[in-house]
N, C-alpha and C positions, 0 to 999 in steps of 0.2 A: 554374693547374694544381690539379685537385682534390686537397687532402692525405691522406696514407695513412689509409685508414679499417683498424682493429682489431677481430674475427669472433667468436663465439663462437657455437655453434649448441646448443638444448638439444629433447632427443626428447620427444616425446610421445605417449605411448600410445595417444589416442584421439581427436586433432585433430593441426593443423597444428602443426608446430614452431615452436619462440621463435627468436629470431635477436636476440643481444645487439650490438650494436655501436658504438663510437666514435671521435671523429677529424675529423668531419666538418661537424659543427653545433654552436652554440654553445660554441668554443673559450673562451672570455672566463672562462665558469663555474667554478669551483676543482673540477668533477667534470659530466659529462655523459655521457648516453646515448641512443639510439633503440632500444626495443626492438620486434620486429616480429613477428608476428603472424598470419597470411594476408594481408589486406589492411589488418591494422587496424598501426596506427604510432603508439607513445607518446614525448614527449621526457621525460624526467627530468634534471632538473638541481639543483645543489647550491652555496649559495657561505656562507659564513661569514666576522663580520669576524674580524680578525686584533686587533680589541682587547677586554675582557671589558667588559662592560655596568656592573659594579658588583653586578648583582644577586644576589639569594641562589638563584636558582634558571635552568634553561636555557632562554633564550628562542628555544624550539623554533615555527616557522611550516612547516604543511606545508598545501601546497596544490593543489590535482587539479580539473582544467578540462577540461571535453569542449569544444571549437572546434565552433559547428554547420560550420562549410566543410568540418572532417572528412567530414562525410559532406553535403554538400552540401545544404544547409540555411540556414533563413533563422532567426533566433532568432525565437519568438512574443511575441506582444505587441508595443504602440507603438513602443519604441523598437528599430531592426532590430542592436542589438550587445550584444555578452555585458557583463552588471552582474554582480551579485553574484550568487554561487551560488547552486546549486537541492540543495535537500533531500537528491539526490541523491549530489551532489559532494562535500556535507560530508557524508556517512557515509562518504565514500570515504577524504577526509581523516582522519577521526578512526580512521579502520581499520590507516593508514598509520603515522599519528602513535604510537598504542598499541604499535607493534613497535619502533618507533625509539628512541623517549624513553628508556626504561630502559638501550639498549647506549652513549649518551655517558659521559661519565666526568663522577662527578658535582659534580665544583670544575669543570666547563669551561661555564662562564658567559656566551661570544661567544655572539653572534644567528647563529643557524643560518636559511638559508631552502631550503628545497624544495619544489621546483616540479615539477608532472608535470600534461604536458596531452595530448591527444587530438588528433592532426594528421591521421589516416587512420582511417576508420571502417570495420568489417565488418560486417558486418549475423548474420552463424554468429561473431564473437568478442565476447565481453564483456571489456571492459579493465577496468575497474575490477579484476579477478580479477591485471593484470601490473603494477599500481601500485608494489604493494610493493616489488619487484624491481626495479622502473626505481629509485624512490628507491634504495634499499641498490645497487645498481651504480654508479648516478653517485657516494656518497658512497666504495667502493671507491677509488675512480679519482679521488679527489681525497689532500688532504694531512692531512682532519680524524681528530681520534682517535675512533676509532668501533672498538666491541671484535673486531665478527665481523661478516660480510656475513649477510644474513637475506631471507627473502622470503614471498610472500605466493599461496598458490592457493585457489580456489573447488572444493571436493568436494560431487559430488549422488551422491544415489543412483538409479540408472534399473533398472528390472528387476531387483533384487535385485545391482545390480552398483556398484561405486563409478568415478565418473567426474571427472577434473582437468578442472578448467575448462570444464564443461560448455557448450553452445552455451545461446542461448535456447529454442530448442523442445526440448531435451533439457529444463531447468529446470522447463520447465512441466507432466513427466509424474510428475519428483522425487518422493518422498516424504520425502528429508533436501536439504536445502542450509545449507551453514556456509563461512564463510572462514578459514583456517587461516593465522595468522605464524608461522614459528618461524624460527629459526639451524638449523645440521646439526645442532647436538648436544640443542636443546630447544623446546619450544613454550610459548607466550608469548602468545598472543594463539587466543581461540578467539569467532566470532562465527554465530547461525544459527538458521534454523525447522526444526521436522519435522513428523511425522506422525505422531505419538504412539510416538514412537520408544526402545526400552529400553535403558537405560545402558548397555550392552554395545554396542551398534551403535552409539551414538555414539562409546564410545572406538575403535572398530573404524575408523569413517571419519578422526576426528583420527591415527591412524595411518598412513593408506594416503594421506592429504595428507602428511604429514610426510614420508614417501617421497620423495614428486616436488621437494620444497623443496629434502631433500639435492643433488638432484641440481643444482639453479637455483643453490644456495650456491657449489657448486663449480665451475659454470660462469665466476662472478664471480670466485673467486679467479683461475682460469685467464684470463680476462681481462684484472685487472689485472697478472700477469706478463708476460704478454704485450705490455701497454703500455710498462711498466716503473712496477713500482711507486713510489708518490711515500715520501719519508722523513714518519712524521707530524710533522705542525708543532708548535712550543713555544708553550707558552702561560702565561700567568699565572693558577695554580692559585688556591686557596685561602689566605687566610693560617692560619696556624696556631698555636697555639702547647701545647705538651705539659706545661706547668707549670698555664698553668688549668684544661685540661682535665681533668687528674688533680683539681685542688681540687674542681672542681664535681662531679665524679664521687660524690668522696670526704663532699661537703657534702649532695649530693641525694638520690643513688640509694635510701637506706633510705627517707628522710620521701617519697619518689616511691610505693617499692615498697608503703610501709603503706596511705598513701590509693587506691594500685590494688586492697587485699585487702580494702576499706571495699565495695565495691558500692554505690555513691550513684548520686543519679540525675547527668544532665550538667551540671546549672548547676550544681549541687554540686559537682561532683566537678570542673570547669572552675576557682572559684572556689578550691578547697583548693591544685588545679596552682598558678596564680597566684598565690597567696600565697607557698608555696613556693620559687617562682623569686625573689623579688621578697627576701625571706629570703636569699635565696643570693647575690643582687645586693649587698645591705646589705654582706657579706662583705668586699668589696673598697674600695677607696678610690673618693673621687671621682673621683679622676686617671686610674685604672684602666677606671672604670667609659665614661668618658668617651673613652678609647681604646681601649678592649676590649670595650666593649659588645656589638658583635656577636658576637665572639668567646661569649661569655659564654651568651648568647639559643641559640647554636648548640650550644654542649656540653650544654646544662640538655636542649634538644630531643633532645639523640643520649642523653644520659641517664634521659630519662623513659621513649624506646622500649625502652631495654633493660631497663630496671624493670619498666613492664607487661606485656611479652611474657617475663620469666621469674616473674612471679607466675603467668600461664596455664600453661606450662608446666611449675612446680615446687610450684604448688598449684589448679592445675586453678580457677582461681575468671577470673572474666572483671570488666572495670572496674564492671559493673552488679550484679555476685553473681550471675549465672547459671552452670550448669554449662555445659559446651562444646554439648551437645548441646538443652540448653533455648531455646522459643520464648518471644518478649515477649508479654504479654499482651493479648489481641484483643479488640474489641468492633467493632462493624458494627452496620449499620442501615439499610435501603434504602429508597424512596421518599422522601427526607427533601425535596425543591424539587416545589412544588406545581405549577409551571408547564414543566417540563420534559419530555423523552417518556422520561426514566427515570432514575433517580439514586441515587446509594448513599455511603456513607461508609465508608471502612477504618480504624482504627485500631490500628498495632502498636507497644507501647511509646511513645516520644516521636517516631513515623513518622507523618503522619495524610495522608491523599489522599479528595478527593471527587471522582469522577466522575458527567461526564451525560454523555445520547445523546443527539442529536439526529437524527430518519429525515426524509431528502428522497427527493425522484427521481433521475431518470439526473442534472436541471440542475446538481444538487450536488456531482457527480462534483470529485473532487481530479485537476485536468488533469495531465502527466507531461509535458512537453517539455525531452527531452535529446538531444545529438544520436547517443546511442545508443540510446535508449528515447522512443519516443512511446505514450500510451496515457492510461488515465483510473484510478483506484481508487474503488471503487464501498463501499471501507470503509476508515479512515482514524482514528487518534490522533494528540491533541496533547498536550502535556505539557507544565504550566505549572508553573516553579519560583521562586514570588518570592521577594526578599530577607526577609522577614517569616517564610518558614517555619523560618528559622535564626537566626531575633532578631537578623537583621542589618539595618542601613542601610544601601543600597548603590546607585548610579547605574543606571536600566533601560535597558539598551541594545538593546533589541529580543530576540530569539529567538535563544540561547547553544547554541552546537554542542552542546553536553552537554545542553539541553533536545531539539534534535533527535534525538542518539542514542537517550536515552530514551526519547524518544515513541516510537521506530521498533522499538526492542526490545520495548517493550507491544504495539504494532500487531504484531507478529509471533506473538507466543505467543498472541494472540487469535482472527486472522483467519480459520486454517483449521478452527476449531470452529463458524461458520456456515458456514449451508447456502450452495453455489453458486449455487443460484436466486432468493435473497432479491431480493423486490422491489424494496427500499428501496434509496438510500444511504446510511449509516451513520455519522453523525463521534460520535468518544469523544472526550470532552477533558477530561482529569485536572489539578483543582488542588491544587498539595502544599499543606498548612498546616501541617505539621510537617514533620521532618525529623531524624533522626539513626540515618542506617540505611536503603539501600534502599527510598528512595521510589518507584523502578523498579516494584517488585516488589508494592510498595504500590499501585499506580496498574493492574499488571497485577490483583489483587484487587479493587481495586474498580469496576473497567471488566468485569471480569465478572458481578459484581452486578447493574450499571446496566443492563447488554445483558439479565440474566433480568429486571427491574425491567421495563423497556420494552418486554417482550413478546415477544421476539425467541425465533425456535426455535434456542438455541443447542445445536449436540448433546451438549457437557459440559463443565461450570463447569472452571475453568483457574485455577489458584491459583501462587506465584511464591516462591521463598526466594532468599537471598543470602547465600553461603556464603564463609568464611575459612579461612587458614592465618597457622599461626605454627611456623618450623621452626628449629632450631638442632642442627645435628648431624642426631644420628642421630634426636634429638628431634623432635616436631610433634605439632600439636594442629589439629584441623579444626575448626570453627569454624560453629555455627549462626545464620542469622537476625541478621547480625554488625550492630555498631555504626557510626558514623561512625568513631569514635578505632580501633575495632579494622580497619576499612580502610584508614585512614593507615598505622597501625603496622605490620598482618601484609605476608604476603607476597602473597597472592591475595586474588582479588575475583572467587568466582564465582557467576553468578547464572542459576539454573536453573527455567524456567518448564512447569507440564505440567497435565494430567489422572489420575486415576484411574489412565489404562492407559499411561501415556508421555508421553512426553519434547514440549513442543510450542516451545521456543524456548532459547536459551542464551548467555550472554556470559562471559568469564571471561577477563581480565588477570591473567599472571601475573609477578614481580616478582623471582624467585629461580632460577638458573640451574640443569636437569637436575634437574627436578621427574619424580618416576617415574612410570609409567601406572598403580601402587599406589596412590598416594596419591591421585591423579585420581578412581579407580575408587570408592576408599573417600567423597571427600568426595561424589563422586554419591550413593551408597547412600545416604548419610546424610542428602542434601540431598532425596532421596526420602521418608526419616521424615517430613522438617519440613514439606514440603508439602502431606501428608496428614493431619499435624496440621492446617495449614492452611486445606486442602479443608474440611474438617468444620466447623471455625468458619464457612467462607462458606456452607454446604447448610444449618446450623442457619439462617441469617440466611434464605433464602431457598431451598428446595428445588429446585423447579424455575423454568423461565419461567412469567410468565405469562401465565394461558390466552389473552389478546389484548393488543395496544397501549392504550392509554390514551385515555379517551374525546375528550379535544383533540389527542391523537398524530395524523397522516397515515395514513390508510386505504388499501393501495394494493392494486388487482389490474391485473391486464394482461391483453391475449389480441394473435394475431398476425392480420392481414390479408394478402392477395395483396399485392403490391406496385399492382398496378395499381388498387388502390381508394384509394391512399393519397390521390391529386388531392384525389378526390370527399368524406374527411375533411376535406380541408383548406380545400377551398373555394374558389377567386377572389380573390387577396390575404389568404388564413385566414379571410376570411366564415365560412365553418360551424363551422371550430373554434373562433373565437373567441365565438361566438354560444353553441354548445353547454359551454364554459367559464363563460361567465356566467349560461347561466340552470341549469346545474347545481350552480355552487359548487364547480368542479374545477379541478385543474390537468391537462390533457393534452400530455404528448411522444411525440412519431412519432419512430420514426429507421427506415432501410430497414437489412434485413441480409439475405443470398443471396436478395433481391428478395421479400424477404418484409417487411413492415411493420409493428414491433413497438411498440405500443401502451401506453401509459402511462397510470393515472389514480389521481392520487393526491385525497383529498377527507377531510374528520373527518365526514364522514356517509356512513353504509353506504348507503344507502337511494339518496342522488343519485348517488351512484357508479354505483349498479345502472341506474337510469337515465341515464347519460351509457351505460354500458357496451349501454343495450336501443338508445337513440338513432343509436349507430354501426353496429349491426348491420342499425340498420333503413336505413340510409346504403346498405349496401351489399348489401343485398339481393338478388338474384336468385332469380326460382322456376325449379323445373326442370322439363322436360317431363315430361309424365304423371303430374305431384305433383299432389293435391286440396289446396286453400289454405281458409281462413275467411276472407272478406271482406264488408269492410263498405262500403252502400250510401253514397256522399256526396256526387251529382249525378242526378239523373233526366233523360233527352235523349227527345226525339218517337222517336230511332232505337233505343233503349238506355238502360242507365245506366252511370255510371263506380261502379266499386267500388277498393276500397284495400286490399293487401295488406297493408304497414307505413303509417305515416304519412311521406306523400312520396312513396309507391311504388302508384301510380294507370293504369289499365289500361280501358278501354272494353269492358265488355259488350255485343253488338248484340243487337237485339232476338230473330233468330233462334234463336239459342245458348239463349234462356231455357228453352224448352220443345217438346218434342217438336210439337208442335200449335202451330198459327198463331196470332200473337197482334197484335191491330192495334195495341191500344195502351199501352206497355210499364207506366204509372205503374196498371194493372189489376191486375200480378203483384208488385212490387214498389217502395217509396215509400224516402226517404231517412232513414237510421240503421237499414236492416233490417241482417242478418248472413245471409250463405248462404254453401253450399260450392259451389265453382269448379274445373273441371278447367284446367291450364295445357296449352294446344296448343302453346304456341313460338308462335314469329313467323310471319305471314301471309306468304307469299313474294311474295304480289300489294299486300297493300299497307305493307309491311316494319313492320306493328305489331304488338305482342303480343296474344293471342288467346286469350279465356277461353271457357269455355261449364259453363253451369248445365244444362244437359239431360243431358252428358256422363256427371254424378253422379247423373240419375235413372234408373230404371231404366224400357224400352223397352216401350212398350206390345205387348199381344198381336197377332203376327201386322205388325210392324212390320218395313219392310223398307227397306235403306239404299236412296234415291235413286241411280241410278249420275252419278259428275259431268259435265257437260254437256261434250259435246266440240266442238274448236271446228273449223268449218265454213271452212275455210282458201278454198273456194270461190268466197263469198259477199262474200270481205273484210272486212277489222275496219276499227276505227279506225286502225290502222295503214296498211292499204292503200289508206285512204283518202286519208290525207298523203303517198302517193306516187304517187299517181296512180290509185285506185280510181275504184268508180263515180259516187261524188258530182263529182270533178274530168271522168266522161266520160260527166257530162250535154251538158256543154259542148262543142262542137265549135271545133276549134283555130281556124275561121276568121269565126267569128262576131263579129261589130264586139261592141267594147268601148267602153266609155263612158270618156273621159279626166277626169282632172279638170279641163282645160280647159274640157272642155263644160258638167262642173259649175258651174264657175264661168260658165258665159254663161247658164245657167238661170236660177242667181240672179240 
């Protein structure tokens, strides 16, 4: 007997409605759910152990899998079963993650797992947009302590109107798309591109999401009463103790507070921390230190953040000696790698990122196989973070979600400043070599560089800050161009990417519960200044694009063919295009699109391009009737000669056609490599070939009059009626002996 399944329905203004429910699938789980969608189906599930790890921090796994069976799919590539995620799933996860982390309780140390996969696909729903909400539901519905239910929508802008969870062709008309976490009461997570959009309209849209979340929050609580809520489970907090922590308080806070009001750089000022601590350790006994030692580690850390964020706030000075609102100091340099098709170097303060371009064809495309999205990007960042850029040693385990995100917030704040039409495909890929502070935002600077470096028409340089808080009370302090230490410490971490005129991309985690749309609106403004300081260091470095690619760069033009010439490029097993690839020095891609054939040639020499580009044309040639052509002489015949429109493209002149007057013998008017003009007749209907004439284009002797054409004597009989029995067959009378071959053979 199926067991009782538990409803919840949530409205939605502009699409199908959510449908929360559970009861009925993976019971086992300490929290599960199905959320639904039109046709699309998420499971979210949640289990945590019941014993603490040890560790000092929450070993939080959150995980987001699209199933191709969802939507009835085969995984691409050799092996036909889902491995490891796609680019895609982990920005899905770290979207999820980002909302989550902050509402545990922070001594609760057991291993958390969250699981959310795609069981039913829509093709009008995007689920990544009901992740959130599947996690925070099933953790509802479980026994773990988790502060408030929270959830997560996708808001665009379509026609000047704000849209929850837009479809995909709604997205694609957007000129804002962000993803919105918050709880009822705050927002917490802000992620998304626009379209040079002014800080007012963004706060406008983080508002009008925030809306539909209240509504998702309260759906979940209603839920879980419904179920019956579980009592939360006990655990083994933190240990404590309030006698050291007052000592080390008491021991560190001033010698913290002074080297915070020093303004050093970071090894310095790292160095001064550590000694400090290490001072404060001495304090205690061996015994002590050897029992308490974490204990110890742990107050020195809750004591240094409260020393630096009240020197910001009670003397305005920040760990480096900058004021709040001051930028680190900038230098740039473009062109710097001789062999690349563009390059640039950023450096801000102890931040430093060098990006290149690199321009292919369509072949280069970054293929997209999900089984909610198929498709290709035809522009694309990477974002390489080694252990080196932080003076650290450290094990290389391939490609770190937080290099993903990164890349994917650069490739965002970038992409919609080229042109739609660009020829090229495009990969940026940013190596950090420093670090302390918004390498993000570093890697957005100098991928803009690289793309004007490389000659790219980009419409407008796109410069990137990352902005801070630090709030106590009624207190706070916003925060420019922040540090490494001043993101551990503050409360936010926002990082605002744009142009000139707007807003072109955004990320912002926030860390402090019931942050007001004031303060938001203010670190915008602010984060505005610094960009424009920004801007101006990158315009000084390099003004505009330039005026072309680079002389070893990829040269590309295209043009479109009927679809029906596409064969005749191609060739007989690619015979002609591979022939015309080689002896031009090109690369050429066909693909067909609404039966049209769109053409590809990419080459570093302008010149053979132009010729691969004359050679195709002349593939496909056709003249039209009553057009006059130049053609050249390249056979002489007794009857005619052949002439050549394009080369490959060869037609029979007859002798007649030449000239108004009789001409016996044709090599008298014309020899081979002359050039004449030719009228085009179309096709002979008598003997189905094309049909030129040179008399056509001269002009008509005096008193010349058209022959009328010979009509035919149906009486007389043709050829025709002779193979049916005209008069040649009734020479013959039916009863006239016939010679057998018998008889033949008695001759011989």
């Amino acid at each position: 007997m199926k067991p009782q399944v538990f409803k919840q329905v949530i409205k939605m203004a502009n699409g199908p409605d959510i449908t929360i429910e559970t009861g009925a699938l993976a019971k086992q789980a300490h929290g599960s759910v199905v959320i639904t969608c039109g046709k699309a189906m998420l499971l979210g599930t949640v289990v945590s152990s019941y014993k603490s790890t040890g560790l000092d921090f929450l070993p939080l796994t959150v995980d987001y899998r699209e199933k191709f069976a969802a939507a009835g799919k085969y995984p691409g590539g050799f092996f036909k079963r889902e491995a490891r995620p796609n680019d895609g799933e982990v920005l899905t996860m770290r979207l999820v993650d980002r909302v989550l982390r902050p509402l545990f309780p922070k001594d609760y140390h057991a291993e958390v797992q969250v699981m959310i996969q795609l069981m039913s696909h829509d093709d009008e729903v995007m689920p990544d947009a009901m992740a959130g909400l599947a996690a925070s539901a099933a953790i509802q519905l479980s026994d773990l302590p988790f502060e408030c239910p929270i959830s997560e929508v996708r808001v665009a802008r379509v026609d000047g109107e704000f849209v929850i969870n837009p479809s995909y062709a709604q997205l694609e008309v957007a000129d804002l798309e962000m993803m919105i976490g918050a709880s009822a009461d705050s927002v917490m997570m802000v992620e998304g591109e626009m379209e040079e959009i002014s800080e007012e309209d963004m706060i406008a849209a983080i508002k009008a999401a925030h809306e539909a979340i209240k509504d998702q929050c309260a759906a979940q609580v209603a839920l879980a009463e419904q179920v019956g809520k579980k009592e939360v489970r006990e655990y083994e907090g933190e240990r404590e103790d309030a006698d050291i922590e007052a000592k080390v308080a008491e021991l560190a806070y001033q010698k913290v507070y002074d080297v915070a009001k020093l303004g050093s750089a970071k090894h310095e000022r790292s160095a001064a921390f550590s000694e400090i601590k290490e001072e404060i350790k001495a304090q205690f006994s061996e015994e002590d230190q050897e029992a308490n030692g974490d204990l110890i580690s742990k107050y020195f850390n809750k004591t240094h953040k409260k020393a630096v964020r009240d020197v910001l706030l009670n003397e305005g000075i920040r760990l480096d000696g900058r004021k709040t609102t001051d930028i680190r100091d900038i230098w740039c340099e473009v062109d710097y790698l001789p062999s690349t098709h563009g390059s640039a170097i950023f450096s801000r303060g102890e931040t430093q990122a060098l990006a290149t371009v690199t321009l292919g064809t369509s072949r280069d495309a970054n293929i997209i196989d999900m089984a909610s999205q198929e498709g290709e990007e035809r522009f694309y960042l990477h974002y390489n973070f080694p252990p080196f850029s932080t003076g650290e040693a450290r094990p290389l385990r391939g490609t770190s979600r937080r290099e993903i995100g990164h890349g994917n917030l650069a490739q965002r704040a970038l992409k919609r400043m080229l042109p739609s039409d660009l020829p090229y495909t495009v990969r940026v890929v940013s190596e950090v070599l420093e670090s302390n502070g918004s390498s993000s935002m570093a890697t957005v600077c100098a991928g803009t560089m690289a793309l004007m470096d490389a000659g790219l028409p980009m419409k407008k340089p796109v410069s990137g800050i990352a902005m801070g808080l630090i709030t106590e009370g009624d207190k706070y302090a916003v925060l420019s161009d922040i540090l490494g230490d001043e993101d551990h410490l503050g409360d936010m971490d926002f990082k605002v990417t744009g142009t000139a005129d707007g807003i072109t991309a955004c990320q912002m985690d926030i860390k402090v519960k019931g942050l007001s749309y004031e303060i938001l609106t203010n670190a915008l403004m602010q984060a505005k200044e610094g960009r424009m300081h920004i801007l101006g260091k990158l315009t000084d470095t390099i003004a505009a694009p330039a005026a072309d690619v680079k002389p070893h760069a990829p040269k590309m033009e295209s043009m479109e063919i009927e679809g029906k010439y596409i064969g005749a490029v191609i060739g007989p097993g690619g015979k002609v295009i591979q022939e015309l690839q080689k002896e031009t020095d090109t690369v050429i891609n066909i693909k067909e699109e609404n039966e049209m054939g769109i053409i590809e040639i990419a080459g570093t020499d302008r010149a053979k391009i132009e010729d691969a580009l004359e050679r195709i044309q002349n593939i496909i040639f056709e003249p039209t009737v009553g057009e006059t052509y130049h053609v050249k002489v390249v056979k002489m015949l007794d009857f005619g000669a052949v002439v050549e429109f394009k080369p490959g493209k060869e037609t029979l002149l007859h002798v007649s056609e030449f000239d108004y007057k009789r001409i016996e013998d044709p090599s008298t008017v014309l020899k081979v490599g002359d050039t004449l003009d030719v009228k085009y007749m179309g096709v002979d209907p008598r003997t189905k070939k094309q049909k030129v004439s040179r008399k056509e284009t001269l002009p008509k002797p005096e008193g010349w009059t058209e022959r009328p054409p010979r009509k035919r004597d149906d009486s007389r009989g043709g050829r025709d009626d002779r193979r049916s029995g005209g008069r040649r067959d009734d020479r013959r009378s039916n009863d006239r002996p016939r010679r057998s071959n018998d008889d033949d053979k008695s001759e011989d």
